[in-house]
N, C-alpha and C positions, 0 to 999 in steps of 0.2 A: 893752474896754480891755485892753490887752497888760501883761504881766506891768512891763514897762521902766514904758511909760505911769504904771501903778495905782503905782510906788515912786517916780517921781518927782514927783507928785501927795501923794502923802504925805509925802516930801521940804520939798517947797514949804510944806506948810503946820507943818510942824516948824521950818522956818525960821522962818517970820514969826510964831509963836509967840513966838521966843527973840531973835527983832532979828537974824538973821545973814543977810549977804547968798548968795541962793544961784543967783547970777548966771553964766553960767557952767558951773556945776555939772558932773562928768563922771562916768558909773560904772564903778565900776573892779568890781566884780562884782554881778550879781542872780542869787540866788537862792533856798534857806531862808532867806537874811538877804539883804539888800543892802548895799552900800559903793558908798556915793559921796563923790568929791574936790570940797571945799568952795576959795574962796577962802580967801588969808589961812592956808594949812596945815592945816586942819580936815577931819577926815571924819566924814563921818554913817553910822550902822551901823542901821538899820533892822528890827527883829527881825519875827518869828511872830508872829501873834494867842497869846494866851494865855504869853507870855512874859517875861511883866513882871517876875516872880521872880529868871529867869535873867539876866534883861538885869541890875536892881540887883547880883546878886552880881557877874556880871563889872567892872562898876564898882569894888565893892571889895575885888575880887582885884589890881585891876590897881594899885590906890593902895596898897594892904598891900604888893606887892611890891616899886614903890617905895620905900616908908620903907624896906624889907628890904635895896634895893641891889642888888637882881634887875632886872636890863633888860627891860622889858618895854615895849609899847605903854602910854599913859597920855592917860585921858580928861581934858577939859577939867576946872579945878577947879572951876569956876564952877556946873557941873551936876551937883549929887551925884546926882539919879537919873533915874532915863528919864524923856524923855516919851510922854504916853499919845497918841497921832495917832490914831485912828477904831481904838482896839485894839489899834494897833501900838508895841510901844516901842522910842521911838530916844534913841540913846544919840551924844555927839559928842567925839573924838578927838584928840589932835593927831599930825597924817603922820608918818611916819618919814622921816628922809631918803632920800636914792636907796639901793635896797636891790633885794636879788637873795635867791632862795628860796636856803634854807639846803642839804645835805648832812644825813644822818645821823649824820654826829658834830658837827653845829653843836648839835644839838638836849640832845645825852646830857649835856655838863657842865653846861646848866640844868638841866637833871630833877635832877642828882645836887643842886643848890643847892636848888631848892625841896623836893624829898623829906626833905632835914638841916630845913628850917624848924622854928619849935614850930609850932605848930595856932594859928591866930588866934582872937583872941575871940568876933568874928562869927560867925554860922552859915553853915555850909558843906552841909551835907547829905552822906550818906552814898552811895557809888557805886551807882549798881543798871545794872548791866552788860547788863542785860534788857529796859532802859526801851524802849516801843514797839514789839519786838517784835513781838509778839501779835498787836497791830493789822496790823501791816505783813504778816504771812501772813495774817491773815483778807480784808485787802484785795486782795491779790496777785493780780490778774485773770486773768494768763496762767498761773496752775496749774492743774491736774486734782483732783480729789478726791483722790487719792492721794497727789499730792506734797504738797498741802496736811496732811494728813495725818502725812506723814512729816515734816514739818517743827516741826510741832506736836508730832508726840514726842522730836524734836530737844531742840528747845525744853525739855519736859518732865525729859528725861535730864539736861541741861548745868546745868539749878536746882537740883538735886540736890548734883547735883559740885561745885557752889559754893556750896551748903550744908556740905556735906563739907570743904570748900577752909578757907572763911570764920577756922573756930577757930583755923587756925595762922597765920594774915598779921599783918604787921605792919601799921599805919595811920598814914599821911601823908597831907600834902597833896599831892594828885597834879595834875595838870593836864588828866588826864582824853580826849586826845584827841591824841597829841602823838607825831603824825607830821611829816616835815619839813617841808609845807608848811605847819605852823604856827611856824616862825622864819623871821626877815627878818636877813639880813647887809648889815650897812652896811660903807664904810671903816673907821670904829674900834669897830664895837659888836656884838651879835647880839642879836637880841631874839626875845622869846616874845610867841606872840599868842594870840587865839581862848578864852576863859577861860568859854564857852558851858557847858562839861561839868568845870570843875574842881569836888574834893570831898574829902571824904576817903578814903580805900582806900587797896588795897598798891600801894609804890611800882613792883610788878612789874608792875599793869594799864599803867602807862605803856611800861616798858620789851615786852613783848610789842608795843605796835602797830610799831615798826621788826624784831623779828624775827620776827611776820607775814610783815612787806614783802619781808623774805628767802629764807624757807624755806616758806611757803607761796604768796607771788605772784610773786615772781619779781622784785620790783622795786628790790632792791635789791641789788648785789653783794657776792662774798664780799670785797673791799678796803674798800666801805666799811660792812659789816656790822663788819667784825674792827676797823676805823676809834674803828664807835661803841660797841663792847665794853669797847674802850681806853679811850678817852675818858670813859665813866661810873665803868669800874672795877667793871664786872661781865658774866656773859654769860645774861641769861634763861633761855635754852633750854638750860640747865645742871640746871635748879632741875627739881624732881620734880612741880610743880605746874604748869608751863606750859602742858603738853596740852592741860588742863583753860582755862585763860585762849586757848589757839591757838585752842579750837573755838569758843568764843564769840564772839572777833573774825570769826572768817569768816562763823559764822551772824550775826552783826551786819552784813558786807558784804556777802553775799548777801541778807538784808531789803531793804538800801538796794537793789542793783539792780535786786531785783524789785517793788519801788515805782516808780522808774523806768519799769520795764518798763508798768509797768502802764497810765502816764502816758503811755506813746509805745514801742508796741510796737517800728515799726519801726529805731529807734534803738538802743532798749536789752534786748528781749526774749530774744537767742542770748548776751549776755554772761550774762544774768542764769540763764536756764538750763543756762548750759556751768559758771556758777560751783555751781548746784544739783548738776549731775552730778559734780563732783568730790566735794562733800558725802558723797553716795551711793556714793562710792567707782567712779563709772562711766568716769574719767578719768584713770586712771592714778598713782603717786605726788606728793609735793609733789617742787617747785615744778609751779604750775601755769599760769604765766603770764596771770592775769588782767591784765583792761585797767581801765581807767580809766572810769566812770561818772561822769556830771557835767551 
């Protein structure tokens, strides 16, 4: 059964769980999660095995923000928490209107709202900037013992650093993941999504993943880098600590690629080793124009 097949299967019977008709149904993405467009404005978000945790918090992240006044995506009220499908928890939504990916400064005047919040009641959990890692190089099929190696003292060096780092941050609620395509622009609104990875940490782990996109891939220009600088009312890569948060984000997306990679060489094998060799310094300065992984 194909990956589409095994989510719409599971779909189906999350439906008929809850009474919802899922007639129609269309997916608007599969993959670590899926999203499918329900009748009646509804979307089904479909998590990971073993994610039942994250799925409830994003729930009520997304309801917190609302009382808050924070635009945000907002789950049905009717379902406070996921359901369990053969493992899987899904969670159901209601659509945004007709919306178009955000800009880098669509993103920055939220962060600056949700970063001012107090800390909610609820438990949030603290950021661990390192989650899965490990795994993802021990799995990493297309490495040698070497790079594997090297990576893993990567690894090693950068816990340190943020150990070192840790004593002087501040702590908010960060969003944890919160690049542009996680805001949706409508006619009169902009909204924040994706609330998988929100916690508590420095409001800096946010603002790093857009000056990443700048100064280390390329993906983001210097109009609208200076855009989204303006627009939060600070500049990351100012601060004495970001190095330290740079190198983490890329050994974070060089993990992902080489997961990928692993999964389908011929697709994703030369991104994920061209992103390794800049690591190792065999590449030249930043930018280094990586690509897109997906």
């Amino acid at each position: 059964m194909s990956s589409l097949e095994n989510s719409r299967a599971l779909l189906l019977k999350a439906c008929a769980e809850i009474g919802l008709s899922a007639v129609g149904a269309e997916p608007i993405r599969i993959g670590e999660n899926a999203l499918w467009r329900l009748p009646h404005g509804i979307v089904a978000r479909i998590s990971r095995p073993g994610q039942a945790a994250a799925a409830s918090r994003e729930l009520a992240v997304a309801r917190w923000l609302y009382d808050c006044g924070v635009p945000a995506v907002r789950p049905l009220a009717h379902l406070p928490e996921p359901l369990n499908v053969d493992g899987n928890p899904v969670t159901f939504w209601h659509e945004l209107p007709l919306h178009q990916p955000g800009a880098a400064a669509d993103i920055a005047p939220l962060l600056r709202r949700l970063h001012e919040l107090p800390i909610p009641t609820f438990p949030l959990g603290r950021l661990d900037p390192f989650v899965r890692l490990a795994a993802r190089i021990d799995a990493a099929a297309t490495l040698d013992d070497d790079q594997r190696q090297w990576l893993r003292n990567r690894l090693a060096e950068l816990e340190t650093a943020w150990q070192g780092l840790r004593p002087s941050l501040l702590t908010s609620v960060i969003h944890g993941d919160a690049w542009r395509g996680n805001v949706a622009v409508t006619p009169t609104a902009t909204y924040l999504l994706d609330f998988e990875r929100t916690s508590l940490g420095p409001p800096e782990w946010d603002l790093t993943a857009t000056a990443v996109g700048y100064g280390s891939f390329g993906s983001v220009s210097d109009s609208e880098y200076a855009n989204f600088c303006e627009a939060y009312g600070a500049n990351v890569m100012t601060w004495a600590g970001y190095p330290v948060l740079r190198s983490i984000r890329e050994l974070r997306v060089t993990c992902f690629a080489l997961q990928h990679a692993a999964a389908d060489p011929t697709r994703h094998r030369a991104e994920a080793h061209y992103r390794l060799s800049c690591l190792q310094g065999q590449s030249g300065p930043r930018p280094w124009g990586w690509t897109t992984v997906s």
